[in-house]
C-alpha positions in Angstrom: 95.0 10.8 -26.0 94.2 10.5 -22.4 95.0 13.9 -20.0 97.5 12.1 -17.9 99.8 11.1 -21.1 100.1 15.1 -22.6 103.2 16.3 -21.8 104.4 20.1 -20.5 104.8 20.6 -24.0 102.1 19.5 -25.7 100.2 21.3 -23.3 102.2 24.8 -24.1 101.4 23.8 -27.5 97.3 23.7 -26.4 97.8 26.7 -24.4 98.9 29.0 -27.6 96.4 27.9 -29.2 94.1 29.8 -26.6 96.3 33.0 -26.8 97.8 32.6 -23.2 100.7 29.6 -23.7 103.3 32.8 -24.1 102.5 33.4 -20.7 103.0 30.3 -19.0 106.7 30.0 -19.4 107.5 33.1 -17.4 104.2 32.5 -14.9 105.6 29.1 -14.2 109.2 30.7 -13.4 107.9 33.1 -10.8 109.3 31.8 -7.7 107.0 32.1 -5.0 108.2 34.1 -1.6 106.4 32.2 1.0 106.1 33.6 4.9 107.5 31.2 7.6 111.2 30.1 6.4 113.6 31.1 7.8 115.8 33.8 6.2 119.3 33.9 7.0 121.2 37.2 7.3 125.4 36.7 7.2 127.5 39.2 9.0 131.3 39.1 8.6 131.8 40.0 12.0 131.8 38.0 15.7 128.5 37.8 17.5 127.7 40.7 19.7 128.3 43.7 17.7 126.1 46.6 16.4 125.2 44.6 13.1 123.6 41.4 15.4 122.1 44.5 17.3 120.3 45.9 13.8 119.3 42.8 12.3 117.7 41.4 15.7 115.7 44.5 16.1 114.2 44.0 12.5 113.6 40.6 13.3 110.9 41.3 15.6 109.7 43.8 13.8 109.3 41.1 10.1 108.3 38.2 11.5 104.8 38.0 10.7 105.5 38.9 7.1 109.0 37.5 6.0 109.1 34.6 8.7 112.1 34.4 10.9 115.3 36.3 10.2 118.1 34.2 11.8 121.9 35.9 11.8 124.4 33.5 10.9 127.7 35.5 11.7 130.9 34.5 9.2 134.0 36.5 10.5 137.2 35.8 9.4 139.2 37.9 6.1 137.5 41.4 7.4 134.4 40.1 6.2 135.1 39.2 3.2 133.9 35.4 3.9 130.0 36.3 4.7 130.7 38.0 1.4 131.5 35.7 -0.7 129.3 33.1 0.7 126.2 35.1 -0.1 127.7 35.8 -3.4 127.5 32.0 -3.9 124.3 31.4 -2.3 121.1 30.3 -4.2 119.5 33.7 -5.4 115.8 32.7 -3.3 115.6 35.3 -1.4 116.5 33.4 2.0 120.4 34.3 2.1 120.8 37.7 2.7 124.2 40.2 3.3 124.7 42.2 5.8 126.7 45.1 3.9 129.1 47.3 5.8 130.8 50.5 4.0 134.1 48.7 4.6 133.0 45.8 2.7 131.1 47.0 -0.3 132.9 50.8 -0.7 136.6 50.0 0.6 137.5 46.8 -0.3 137.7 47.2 -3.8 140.6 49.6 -3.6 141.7 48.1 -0.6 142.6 44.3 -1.8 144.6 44.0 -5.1 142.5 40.4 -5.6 139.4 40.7 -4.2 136.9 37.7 -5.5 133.5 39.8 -5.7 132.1 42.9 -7.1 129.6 45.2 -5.1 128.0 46.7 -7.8 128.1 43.5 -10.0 127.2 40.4 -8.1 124.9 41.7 -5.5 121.3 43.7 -5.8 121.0 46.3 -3.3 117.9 46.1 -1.3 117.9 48.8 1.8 120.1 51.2 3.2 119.2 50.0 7.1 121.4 52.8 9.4 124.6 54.7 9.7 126.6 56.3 12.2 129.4 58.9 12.2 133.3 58.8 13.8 134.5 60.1 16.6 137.7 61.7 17.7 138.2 60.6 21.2 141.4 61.3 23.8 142.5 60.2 27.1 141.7 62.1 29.7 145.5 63.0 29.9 145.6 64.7 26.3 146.2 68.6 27.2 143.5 69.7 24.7 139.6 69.9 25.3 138.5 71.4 21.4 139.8 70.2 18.1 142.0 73.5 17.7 143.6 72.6 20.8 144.0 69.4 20.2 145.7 69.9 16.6 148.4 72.2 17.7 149.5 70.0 20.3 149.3 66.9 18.0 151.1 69.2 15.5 154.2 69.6 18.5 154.3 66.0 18.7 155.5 65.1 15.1 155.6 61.3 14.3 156.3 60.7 18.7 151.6 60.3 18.5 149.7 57.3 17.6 146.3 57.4 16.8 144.7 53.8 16.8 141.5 52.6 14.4 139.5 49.2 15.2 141.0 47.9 12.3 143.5 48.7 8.9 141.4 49.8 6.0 139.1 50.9 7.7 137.0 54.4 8.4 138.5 54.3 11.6 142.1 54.0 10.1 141.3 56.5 7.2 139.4 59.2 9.4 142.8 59.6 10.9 144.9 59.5 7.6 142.1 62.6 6.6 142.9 64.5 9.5 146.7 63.9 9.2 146.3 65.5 5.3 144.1 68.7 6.2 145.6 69.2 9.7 149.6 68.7 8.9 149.9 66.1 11.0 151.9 63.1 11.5 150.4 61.3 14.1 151.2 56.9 13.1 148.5 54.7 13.0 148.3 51.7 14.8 145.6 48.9 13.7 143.4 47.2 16.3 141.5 43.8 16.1 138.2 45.2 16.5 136.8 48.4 19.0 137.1 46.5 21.8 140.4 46.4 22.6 141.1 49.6 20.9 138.6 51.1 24.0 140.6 49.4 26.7 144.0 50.9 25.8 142.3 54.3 25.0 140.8 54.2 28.1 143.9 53.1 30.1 146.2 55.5 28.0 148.1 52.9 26.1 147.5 55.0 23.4 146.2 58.3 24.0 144.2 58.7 20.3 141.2 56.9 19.3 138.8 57.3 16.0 135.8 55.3 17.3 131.8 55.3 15.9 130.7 57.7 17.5 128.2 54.9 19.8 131.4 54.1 20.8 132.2 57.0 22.2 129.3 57.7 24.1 129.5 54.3 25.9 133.2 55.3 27.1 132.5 59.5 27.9 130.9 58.7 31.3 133.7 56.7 32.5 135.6 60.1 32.7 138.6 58.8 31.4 138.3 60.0 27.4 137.3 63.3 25.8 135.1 63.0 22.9 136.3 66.3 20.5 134.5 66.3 16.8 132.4 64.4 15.1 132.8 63.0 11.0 129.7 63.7 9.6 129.0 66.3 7.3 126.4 68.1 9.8 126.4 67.2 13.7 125.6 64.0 14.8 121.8 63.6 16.4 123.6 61.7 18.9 126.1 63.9 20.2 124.9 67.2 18.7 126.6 69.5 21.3 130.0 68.4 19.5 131.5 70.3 16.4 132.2 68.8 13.1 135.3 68.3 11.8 134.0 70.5 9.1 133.1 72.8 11.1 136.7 73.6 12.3 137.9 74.2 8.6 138.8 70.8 7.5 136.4 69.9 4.9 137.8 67.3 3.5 137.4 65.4 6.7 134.2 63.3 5.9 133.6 60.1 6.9 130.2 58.2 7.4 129.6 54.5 7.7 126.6 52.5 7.7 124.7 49.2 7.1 123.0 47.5 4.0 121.2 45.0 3.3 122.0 43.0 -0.4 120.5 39.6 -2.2 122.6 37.2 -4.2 122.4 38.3 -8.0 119.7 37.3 -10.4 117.2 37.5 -7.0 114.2 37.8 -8.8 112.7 40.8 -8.5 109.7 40.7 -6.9 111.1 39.1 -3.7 113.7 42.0 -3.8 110.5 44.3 -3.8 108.8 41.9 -0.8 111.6 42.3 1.2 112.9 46.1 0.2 109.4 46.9 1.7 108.9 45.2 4.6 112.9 46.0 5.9 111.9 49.4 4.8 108.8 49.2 6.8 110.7 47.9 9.8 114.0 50.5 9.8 111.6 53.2 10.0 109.4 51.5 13.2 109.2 53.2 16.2 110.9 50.7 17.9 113.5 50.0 15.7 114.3 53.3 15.5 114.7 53.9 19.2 116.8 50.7 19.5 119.1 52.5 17.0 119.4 55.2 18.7 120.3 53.9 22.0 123.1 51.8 20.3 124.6 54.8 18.6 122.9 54.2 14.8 120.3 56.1 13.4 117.9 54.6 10.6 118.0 55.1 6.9 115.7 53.4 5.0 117.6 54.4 1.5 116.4 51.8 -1.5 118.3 50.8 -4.5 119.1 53.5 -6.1 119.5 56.0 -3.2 122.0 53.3 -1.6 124.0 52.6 -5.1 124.5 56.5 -5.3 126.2 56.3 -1.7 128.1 53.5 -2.9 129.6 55.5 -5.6 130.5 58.0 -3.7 132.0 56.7 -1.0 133.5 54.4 -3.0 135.5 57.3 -4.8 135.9 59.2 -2.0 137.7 56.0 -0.2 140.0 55.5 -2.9 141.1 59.1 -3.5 142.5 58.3 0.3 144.1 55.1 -0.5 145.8 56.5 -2.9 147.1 59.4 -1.5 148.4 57.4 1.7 149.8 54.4 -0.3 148.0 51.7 1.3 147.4 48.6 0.0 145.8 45.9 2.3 147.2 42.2 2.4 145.5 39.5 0.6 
């Protein structure tokens, strides 16, 4: 029979023969994670924002080993489009999500019919950066600490609004926390983003603001807000002169957010290792890490299981909220 006329499997067939053909079915299914395309990175949000900030800076830093990282931003449904297009997307390694705490920790309690699963349809690849809350006031609010600052909200009954950059958000549920453990009854009022939410806190539209806390250190030298606590669970490297809500007796009042990156399932996993490395390498940079840090993040550089833990707990602390509020977001 002449070699060009054997066929894959007659081949296989001559391949056991020499004790290796078992090997040739997964060698030959190995996808190959070649340097130089383009990878794209979706992020449910307008251009402009901290999450175009992150990715560009681990652009630079990747380059040479992944190839180009280009950000392809899909707002529209809080986010939940870039979701579900990477959910969708061919599992090579090239379509990448951009995972906020909102979208993979919230959502699931948040929406009744929500078309994807974090834990199920995605596989975690790197815990990038996080940031904390911030309590921030106008410049008119008669308080200049948290104590002062919940005993007049506490005079004010349901007459104070407190706005967030968005329903079902941490922004929105930072407040609800501090309404629990405080006894207040401030109302909230969603915003379309931090943008506008800045302008009227600024202006004293609305004289309460829970913003990252990046946020709030753009609008503290403007003099026209006070910056009070912070939500982590220690102080913030950013604005470590403030307290904690902890701090202050309110324990319960906990809220970090932060930014992920996750592969299409059934990624194979040796590109998930290629590129869990070389983000990893990246986020922890010198330069990466100081662009961060100016832009009110600080890096992670969590893998899978680290990040999936976070998940979890977020993800139960987020509904315990939910539930005890009543909310239920729009479909």
């Amino acid at each position: 029979m002449p070699f060009h006329s054997i066929d894959r499997r007659t081949l296989l067939a001559a391949l056991g023969g020499l004790g290796i053909g078992a090997l040739a079915p997964s060698a030959l299914a190995q996808p190959a994670f070649a340097p130089g395309q383009p990878i794209k990175i979706l992020i449910g949000v307008p251009a402009g924002g901290t999450q175009d900030v992150l990715t560009r800076a681990l652009a630079q830093e990747v380059r040479e080993t992944l190839g180009p990282l280009i950000v392809d931003n899909r707002s529209g449904a809080a986010g939940r489009i870039a979701v579900e297009a990477v959910k969708t997307a061919p599992p090579d390694g090239r379509t990448l999500l951009l995972g906020t705490a909102s979208m993979m920790t919230m959502f699931p309690s948040a929406y009744k019919n929500l078309s994807y699963d974090p834990f199920k349809d995605f596989v975690p690849i790197v815990n990038a950066a996080r940031f904390e809350l911030a309590l921030v006031v106008h410049k008119d609010v008669p308080a200049n600490t948290l104590a002062e600052f919940v005993a007049w909200a506490k005079l004010q009954g349901d007459k104070l609004s407190f706005a967030s950059y968005g329903a079902g958000t941490p922004s929105h549920f930072l407040g609800e926390m501090l309404n629990r453990s405080a006894g207040l009854k401030m109302v909230h009022v969603p915003y379309r983003g931090s943008t506008p939410a800045r302008q009227d806190v600024m202006g004293g539209t609305i004289p309460v603001y829970f913003d990252t806390v990046g946020g709030a250190q753009q609008m503290q030298p403007s003099g026209r807000v006070k910056v009070l606590a912070t939500s982590g669970d220690k102080r913030s490297p950013l604005m470590p002169s403030l307290p904690t809500f902890t701090e202050a007796g309110y324990k319960e009042v906990v809220a970090t957010a932060w930014f992920a990156y996750y592969a299409p399932l059934k990624t194979p996993q040796p590109i998930i290792d290629k590129l869990r490395s070389e983000l990893t390498r990246a986020v922890n940079s010198r330069e990466v890490r100081q662009q961060l840090l100016q832009n009110g993040m600080y890096p992670v550089g969590d893998g899978p299981d680290a990040l999936v833990k976070t998940m979890r707990e977020d993800s139960a602390r987020w509904s315990g909220i939910m539930k005890a509020v009543n909310f239920q977001a729009a479909d």
